[in-house]
N, C-alpha and C positions, 0 to 999 in steps of 0.2 A: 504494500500500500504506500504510493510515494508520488508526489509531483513533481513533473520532468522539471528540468533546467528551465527549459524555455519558456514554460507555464507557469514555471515560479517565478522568475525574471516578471513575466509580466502582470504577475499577483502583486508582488513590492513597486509596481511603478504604478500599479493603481488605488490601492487599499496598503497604506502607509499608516503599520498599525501606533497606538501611544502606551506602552508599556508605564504602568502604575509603577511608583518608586518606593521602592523602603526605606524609610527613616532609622538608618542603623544606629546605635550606643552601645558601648559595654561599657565594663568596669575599667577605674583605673590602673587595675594591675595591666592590662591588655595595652595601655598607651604606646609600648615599645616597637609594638607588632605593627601598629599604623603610623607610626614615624618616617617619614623620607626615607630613605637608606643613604647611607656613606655610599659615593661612587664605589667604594675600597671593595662592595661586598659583590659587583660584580666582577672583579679582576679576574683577566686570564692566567692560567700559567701552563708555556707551550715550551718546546726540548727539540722546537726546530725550528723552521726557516721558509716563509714565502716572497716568493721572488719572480717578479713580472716579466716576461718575454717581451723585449720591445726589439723590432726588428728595425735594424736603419742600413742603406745601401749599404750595397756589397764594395767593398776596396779595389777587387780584381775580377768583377766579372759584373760587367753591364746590365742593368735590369734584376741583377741580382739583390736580394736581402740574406742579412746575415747579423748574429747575436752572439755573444758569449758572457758566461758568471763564474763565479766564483763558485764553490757550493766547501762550504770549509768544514772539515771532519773533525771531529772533538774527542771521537770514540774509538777504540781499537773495536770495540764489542761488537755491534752494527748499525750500520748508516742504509738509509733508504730515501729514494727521493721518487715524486710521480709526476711526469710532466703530464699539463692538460694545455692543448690548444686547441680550437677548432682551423689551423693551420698543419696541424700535423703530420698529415700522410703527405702535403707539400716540402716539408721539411727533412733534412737529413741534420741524425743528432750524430754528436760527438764526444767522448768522455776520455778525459787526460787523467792520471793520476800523479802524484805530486813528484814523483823521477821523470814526468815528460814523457813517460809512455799510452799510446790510445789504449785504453782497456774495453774488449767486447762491449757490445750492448745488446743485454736477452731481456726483455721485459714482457710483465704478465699484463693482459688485458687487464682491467677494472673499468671503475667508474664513482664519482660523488653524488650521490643522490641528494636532490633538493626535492623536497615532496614525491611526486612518482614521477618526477624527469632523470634521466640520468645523464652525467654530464662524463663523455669518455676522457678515458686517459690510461699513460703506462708505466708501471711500479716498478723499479730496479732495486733490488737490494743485494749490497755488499757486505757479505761474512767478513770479519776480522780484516777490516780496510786499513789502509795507513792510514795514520792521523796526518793532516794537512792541507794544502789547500787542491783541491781537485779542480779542473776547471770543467765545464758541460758547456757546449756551443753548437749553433743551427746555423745551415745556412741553406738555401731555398734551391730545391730540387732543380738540376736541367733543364729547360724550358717551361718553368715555373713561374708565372708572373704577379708578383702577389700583391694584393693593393692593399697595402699596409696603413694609410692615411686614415681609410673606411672603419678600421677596427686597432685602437689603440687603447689597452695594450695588448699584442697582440695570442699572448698565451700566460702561464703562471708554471713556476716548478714549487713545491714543495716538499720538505726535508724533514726528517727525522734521526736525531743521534740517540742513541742507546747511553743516555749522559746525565750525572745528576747536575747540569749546569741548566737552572731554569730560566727566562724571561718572566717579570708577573708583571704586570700592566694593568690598569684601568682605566675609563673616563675623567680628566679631568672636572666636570660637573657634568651635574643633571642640568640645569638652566641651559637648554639647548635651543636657543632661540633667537631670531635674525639680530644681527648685530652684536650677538654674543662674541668673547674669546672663548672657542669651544678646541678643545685635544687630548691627550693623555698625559699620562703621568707612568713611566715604566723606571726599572730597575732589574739589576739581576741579582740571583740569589741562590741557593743550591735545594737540592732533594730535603734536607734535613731541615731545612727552617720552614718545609712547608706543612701548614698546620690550619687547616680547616677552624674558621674563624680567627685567624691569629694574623695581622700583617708581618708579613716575613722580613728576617734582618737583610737590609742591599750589601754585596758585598763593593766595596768602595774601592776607587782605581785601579779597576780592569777592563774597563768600558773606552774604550779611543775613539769611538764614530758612535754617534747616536742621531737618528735622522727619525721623522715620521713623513711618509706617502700618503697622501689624502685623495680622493678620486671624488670629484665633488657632486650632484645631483646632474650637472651640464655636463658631465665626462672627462672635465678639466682635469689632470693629473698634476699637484703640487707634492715638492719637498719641501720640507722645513724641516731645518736646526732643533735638535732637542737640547736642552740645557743642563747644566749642573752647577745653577751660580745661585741658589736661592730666591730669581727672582721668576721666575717659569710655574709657580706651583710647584715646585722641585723640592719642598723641605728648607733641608739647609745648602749652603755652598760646600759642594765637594763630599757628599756623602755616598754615593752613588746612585740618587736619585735623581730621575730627566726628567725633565716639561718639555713639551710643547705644545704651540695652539696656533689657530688661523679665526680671522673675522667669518665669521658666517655669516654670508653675501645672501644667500639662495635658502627659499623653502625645501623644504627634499631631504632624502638619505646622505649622507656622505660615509663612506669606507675611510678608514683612518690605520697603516699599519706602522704600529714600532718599530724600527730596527736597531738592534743595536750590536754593535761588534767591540771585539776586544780580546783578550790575550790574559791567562789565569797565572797566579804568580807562577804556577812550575813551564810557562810559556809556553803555553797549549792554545791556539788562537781557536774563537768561535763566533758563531753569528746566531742569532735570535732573535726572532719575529713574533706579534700578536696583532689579530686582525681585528679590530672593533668595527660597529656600525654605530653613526651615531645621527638620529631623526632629530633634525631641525623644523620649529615652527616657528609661525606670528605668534610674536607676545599679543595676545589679541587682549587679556584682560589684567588689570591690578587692585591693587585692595587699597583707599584709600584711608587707610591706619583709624577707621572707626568702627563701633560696631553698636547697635541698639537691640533692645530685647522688647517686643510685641506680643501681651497677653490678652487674647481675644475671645480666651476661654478656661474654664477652671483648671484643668488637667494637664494643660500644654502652654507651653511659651515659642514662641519664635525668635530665634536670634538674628536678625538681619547684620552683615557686614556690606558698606557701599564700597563699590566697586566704578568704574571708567573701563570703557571697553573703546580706543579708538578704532578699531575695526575688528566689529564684529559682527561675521558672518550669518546668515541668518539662522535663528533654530542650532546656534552653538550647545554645545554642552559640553559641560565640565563635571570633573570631582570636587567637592567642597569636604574640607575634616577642620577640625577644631577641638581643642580637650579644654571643659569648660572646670574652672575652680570656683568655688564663693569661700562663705568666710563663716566661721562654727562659732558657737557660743561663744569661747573665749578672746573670739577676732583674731583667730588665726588662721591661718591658710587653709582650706582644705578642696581637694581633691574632688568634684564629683563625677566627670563620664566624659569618655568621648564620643561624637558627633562624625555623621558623613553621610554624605547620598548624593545621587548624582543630579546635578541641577541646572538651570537655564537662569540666567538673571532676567531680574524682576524690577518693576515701577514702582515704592513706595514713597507716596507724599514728595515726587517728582523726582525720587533720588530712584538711581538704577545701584542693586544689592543683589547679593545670592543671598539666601536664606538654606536655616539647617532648624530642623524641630526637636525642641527640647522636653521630655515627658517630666513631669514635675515628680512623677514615681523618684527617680535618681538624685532631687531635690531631698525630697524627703529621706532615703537611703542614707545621704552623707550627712543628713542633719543642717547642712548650709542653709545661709541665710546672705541678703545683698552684702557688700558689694561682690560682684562677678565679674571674672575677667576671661578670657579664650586667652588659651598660647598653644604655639606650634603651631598655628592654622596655617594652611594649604591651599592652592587651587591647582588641579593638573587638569590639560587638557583630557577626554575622557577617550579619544581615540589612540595615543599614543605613549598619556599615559607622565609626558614631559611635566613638570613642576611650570608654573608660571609664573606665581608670584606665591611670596609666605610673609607672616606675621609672626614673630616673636611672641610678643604680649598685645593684649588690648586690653584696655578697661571696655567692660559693655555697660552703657548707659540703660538707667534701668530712672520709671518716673516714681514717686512720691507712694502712689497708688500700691504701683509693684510690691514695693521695699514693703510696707505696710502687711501686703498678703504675705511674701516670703516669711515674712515675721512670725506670720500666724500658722505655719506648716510645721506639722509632729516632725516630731524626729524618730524612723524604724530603721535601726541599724540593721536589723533581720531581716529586712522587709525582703518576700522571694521576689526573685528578677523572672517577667513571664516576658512572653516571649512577643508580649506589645512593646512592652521597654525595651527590647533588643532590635524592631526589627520595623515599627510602626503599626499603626492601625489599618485593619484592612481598608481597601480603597470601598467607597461607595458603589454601590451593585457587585462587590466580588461575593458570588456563590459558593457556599463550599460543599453544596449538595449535589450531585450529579444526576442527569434527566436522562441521560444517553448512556446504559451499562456497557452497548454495542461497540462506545469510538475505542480506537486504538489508546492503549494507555505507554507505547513505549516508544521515544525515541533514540534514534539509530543515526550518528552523527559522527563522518569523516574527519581527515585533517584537513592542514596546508598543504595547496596543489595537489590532489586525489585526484585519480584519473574517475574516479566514481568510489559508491560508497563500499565497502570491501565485504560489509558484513552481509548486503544482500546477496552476493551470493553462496553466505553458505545458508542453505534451500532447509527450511524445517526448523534450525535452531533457535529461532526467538519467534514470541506469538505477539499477535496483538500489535506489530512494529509498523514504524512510519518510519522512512529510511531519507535522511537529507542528502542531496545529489545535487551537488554544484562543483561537476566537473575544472578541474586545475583552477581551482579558486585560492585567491590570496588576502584575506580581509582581517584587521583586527579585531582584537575582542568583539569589543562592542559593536560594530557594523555587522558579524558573525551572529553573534545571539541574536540581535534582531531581526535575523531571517531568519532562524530557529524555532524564535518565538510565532513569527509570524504563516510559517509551516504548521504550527501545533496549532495553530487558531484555525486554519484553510483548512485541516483533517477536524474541527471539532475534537480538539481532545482537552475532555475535561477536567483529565489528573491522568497528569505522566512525569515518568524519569527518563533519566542521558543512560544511556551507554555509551561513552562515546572514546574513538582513535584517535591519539597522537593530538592535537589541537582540539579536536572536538571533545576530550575530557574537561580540558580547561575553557571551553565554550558552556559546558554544562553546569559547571561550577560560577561561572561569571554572572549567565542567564538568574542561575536561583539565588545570590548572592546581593545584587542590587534591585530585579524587582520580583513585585508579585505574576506571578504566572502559575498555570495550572499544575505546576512541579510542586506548590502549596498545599495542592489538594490531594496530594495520593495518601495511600496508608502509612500509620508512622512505624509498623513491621517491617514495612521494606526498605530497601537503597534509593535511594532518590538519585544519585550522580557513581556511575560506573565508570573504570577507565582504564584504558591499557597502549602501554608505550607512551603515556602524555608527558611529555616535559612543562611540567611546572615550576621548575626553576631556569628554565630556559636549554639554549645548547651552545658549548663553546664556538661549535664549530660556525656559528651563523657567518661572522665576518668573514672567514673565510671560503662560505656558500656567497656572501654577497660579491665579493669581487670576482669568483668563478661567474656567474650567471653577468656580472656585468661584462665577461672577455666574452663571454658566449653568444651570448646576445638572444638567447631565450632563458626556458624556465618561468616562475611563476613571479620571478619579484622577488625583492627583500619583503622579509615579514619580520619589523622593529620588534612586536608581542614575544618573540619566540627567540629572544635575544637574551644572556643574561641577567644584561642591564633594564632591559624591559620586561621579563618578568618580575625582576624585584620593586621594580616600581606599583607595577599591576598588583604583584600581590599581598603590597602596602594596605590595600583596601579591601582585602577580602577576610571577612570575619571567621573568629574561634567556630563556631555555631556552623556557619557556612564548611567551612573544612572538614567538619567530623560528620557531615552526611557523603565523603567522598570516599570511596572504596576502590583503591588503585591497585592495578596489576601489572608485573614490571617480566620483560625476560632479558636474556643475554647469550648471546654463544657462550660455548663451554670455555672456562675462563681458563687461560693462560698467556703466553709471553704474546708479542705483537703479532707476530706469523707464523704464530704455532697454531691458532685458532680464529674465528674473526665471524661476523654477518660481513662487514665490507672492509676488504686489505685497505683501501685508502679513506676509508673515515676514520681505522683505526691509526692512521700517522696523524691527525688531528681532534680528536675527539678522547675524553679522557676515557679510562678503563676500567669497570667491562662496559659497553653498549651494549644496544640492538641494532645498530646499524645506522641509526640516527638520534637517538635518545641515549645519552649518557644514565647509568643504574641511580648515582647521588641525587642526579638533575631529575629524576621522577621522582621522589621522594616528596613527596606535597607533608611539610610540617602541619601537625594536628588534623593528619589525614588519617586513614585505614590502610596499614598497608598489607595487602591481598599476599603476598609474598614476589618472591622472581624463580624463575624457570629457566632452565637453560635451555641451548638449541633451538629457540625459534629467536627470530628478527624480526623487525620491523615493519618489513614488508617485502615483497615476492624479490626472485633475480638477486637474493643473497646467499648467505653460506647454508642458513636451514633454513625452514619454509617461515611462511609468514603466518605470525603471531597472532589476525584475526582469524587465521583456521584451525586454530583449536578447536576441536568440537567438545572436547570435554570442557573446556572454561569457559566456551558462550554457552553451553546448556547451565552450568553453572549463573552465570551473568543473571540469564533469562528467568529463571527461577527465584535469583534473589529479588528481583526488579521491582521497586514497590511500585502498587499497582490503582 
């Protein structure tokens, strides 16, 4: 039971549904969870080397193109490198090793999967190489004429050492928006300092060349100087940590890679790369460092903060959060909830505001009383997810009236937290009765760029399913869910849950997380959000999916959501409450060294260890999730090492059964 492509395409250009919003809070222990992130927590840390193929005339032969690099070995152990271009069968490669002799060249088929494209390429690996510098060079086949201008650059090599000599990098800021200094911030550092939550020690003057490559939204190709003078975002002078950054001219994606070379004191030279994405927007809104509180009814208050939008677009939407304190009997500080939901500004009393709804339930909980103030507030845009503007502190203006009622509110330190105070009131006309036993109660929800949805065809295993099919689709969260949503409304279904692959878990979780939908209404026995292979904390390898698909010149597009750094922002906003109705299931090939085991040899030179093939095992791990377990031998998806992971029949009979209903 499912609506084509085309029929649905033209269901959203006609019937542009309005999803009802939840007015989220929790407790103040929970404020950590909804805080910004430090750029720091998206950092990479990579143990090799990408490097662009730019082809420029041939020296000695007319018409000719021709290239060569460095590719510099660090490891006796093993070194691997896989050239990808879509020039290649043009091309004749060449590999020196550091005595100046050609050494063969036998390479395995592969390929990088970006959703269900595959992008070719060919993997070399060298057993117990010399350390040093090897060089690899192209030059353009015999009556090969290649137009080089059309597609620059024109291919990419990637490298792998068998080396505890790391790169870790990350984003310079979150505030990624026009006119910003927007770049990174990298360092090197070894195996041993690295430590899951911990920023690792730099190790300091070993570093001779430090550059970043930026590929801008227009294709422009920039280098820039990385620094180590304290003034870059680099820390201190001379620690071994680099900045650098470029104006951000243009709306759009930019690719951003580190490089950095150098030489370890026992003078073992090496080179190290990490590839970020970093989405630039219009600062379209800011917060005019005020904020008023509006009670228009017993039970609730509204916080209004005024805001200036010099351009903004119509039917904007954003995230709004705020953690609201007042002040206890003794007049001192206290604590009472944080606030968010996603909103549209608004006209009050001529001033343009976002507004966030305050249950006076959380009032009474901390025993507060006026004055009240917001701190931390936030606005990010709600597609991508970018920070726009924040607030520190604000006092919230509260009138005569107000103060007087806060006055008169008990104080229940017990008081139970139900699940109005966490999430809002239902909206006006939500039903939670059902008319129709007959509609489908489950959906069945692809990822990024799916050639279609995987699960219809395995034939029998889930009942009752409505299956989303939007062929090589590439959309963030929020543009995602709402055509989810608005599939479940075209099927009438009155109460259902996600099952959903790869993207479409964390579509499942976003949809029930911000509003009300018929995911509300199923029974509270079952799972409401299923999921298998979802990167919820995103995937290292995105940056380096983005400049492959930009040499290529297909594929599905960067998708920002599915990035580190954009997942941690996204799941800034998603609630305690929310997370523990998600029940995730994770596999892996049978875990061993690099090319002793694998779903794909070249996402294993980029992608940390064990995968599926595109989903790192940590990077599913949805905190304050379920986790279903991991399996080994299945992947990702089809055309890897074992079969693909939605054909289990034992775990979708499994699924299908838990599925509340």
């Amino acid at each position: 039971m499912k609506i084509t492509a085309f029929l649905f395409c033209l269901l959203t250009l006609t019937h542009a549904i309005s999803l009802p919003r939840k007015q989220l809070a929790g407790l103040p222990s929970e404020f950590g969870m909804h805080r910004l992130p430090d750029p720091s927590v998206g950092a990479l840390t990579e143990q090799g080397a990408f490097i662009y193929i730019d082809l420029v005339p041939s020296a000695d032969r007319v018409d000719g193109s021709e290239w060569s690099t460095a590719l510099i070995v660090d490891s006796s152990e093993l070194f691997a490198f896989a050239i990808f271009s879509p020039l290649f069968d043009s091309l004749d490669f060449t590999l020196t090793n550091p005595s100046g002799q050609i050494v063969p060249m036998v390479g395995t088929n592969s390929f990088y999967p970006v959703g269900d494209e595959e992008l070719p390429c060919q993997i070399y690996t060298l057993e117990n190489p010399a350390v040093g510098s090897w060089v690899l060079s192209a030059q353009s086949k015999s009556g090969a004429i290649l137009d080089t201008d059309a597609l620059t650059p024109q291919g990419a090599v990637i490298t792998f050492n068998q080396s505890p000599i790391k790169a870790w990098a990350h984003l310079m800021t979150y505030h990624l928006t026009t006119g910003d200094q927007v770049g990174l911030v990298a360092r090197i550092t070894t195996d041993s300092e690295i430590v899951e939550g911990v920023v690792p020690k730099a190790v300091p003057e070993v570093v001779f060349q430090a550059y970043m490559e930026v590929l801008t939204p227009a294709g422009t190709q920039l280098s820039v100087p990385m620094h180590d003078d304290g003034l870059h975002s680099d820390e201190l002078a001379n620690d071994g940590i680099y900045g650098g950054s470029i104006a951000a001219s243009e709306v759009g994606t930019y690719t951003a890679t580190a490089t950095l070379k150098g030489k370890t004191a026992e003078g073992v030279e090496f080179m190290r790369t990490t590839e970020h994405v970093l989405p630039v927007v219009t600062n379209e809104i800011d917060f005019l460092g005020t904020a008023f509180m509006t009670t228009e009814e017993s039970s609730h208050a509204t916080i209004q903060f005024p805001v200036e939008t010099p351009e903004l677009p119509e039917n904007s939407l954003f995230r709004a959060y705020a953690e609201i304190y007042g002040t206890d009997a003794s007049g001192q500080e206290v604590a009472i909830c944080w606030l968010s939901s996603m909103v549209n500004p608004t006209t009050v009393n001529s001033q343009l505001v976002v507004s966030l709804s305050l249950d006076l339930s959380w009032v009474v909980k901390a025993g507060a009383k006026a004055p009240f103030t917001a701190k931390n507030v936030y606005i990010q845009d709600a597609h991508v997810h970018i920070p726009l503007d924040t607030l520190d502190s604000v006092v919230i203006t509260t009138t005569a009236a107000q103060n007087r009622k806060f006055s008169q509110l008990p104080t229940i330190a017990d008081l139970e937290i139900t699940r109005e105070m966490r999430v809002g009131r239902y909206p006006a006309g939500f039903n939670l009765t059902r008319s129709n036993a007959a509609a489908p109660t489950l959906m069945m929800v692809h990822g990024y760029c799916s050639d279609g949805n995987p699960f219809e065809a395995q034939t029998g295993q889930f009942s009752d399913a409505v299956y989303y099919d939007n062929p090589k689709a590439n959309m963030n969260n929020q543009d995602f869910a709402e055509e989810v949503a608005a599939l479940a409304e075209a099927n009438n279904m009155e109460a259902f849950s996600v099952i959903g692959h790869s993207q479409g878990g964390i579509i499942g979780l976003h949809l029930y997380n911000y509003y009300f939908t018929a995911m509300d209404k199923t029974e509270a026995t079952g799972r409401k959000i299923q999921t298998l292979g979802t990167p919820f904390l995103g995937c290292t390898g995105a940056g380096s999916s983005a400049n492959l698909i930009k040499i290529f010149g297909y594929g599905c597009g960067t998708n920002t959501d599915l990035t580190v750094d954009g997942s941690r922002l996204w799941l800034a906003g998603i609630t305690a409450e929310a997370r523990s109705q998600v029940y995730f299931y994770t596999t892996t090939y049978k875990t061993g060294n690099l090319f002793g085991d694998y779903c794909n040899m070249a996402v294993n030179m980029v992608l940390e260890w064990p995968n599926d093939g595109v989903t790192e095992l940590e990077y599913s791990k949805l905190p304050k999730g379920n986790n279903m377990g991991n399996v080994e031998k299945w992947c990702h998806t089809s055309d890897m090492g074992y079969p693909a992971q939605y054909t289990d029949k034992s775990r979708n009979t499994q699924m299908n059964g838990f599925a509340a209903r």
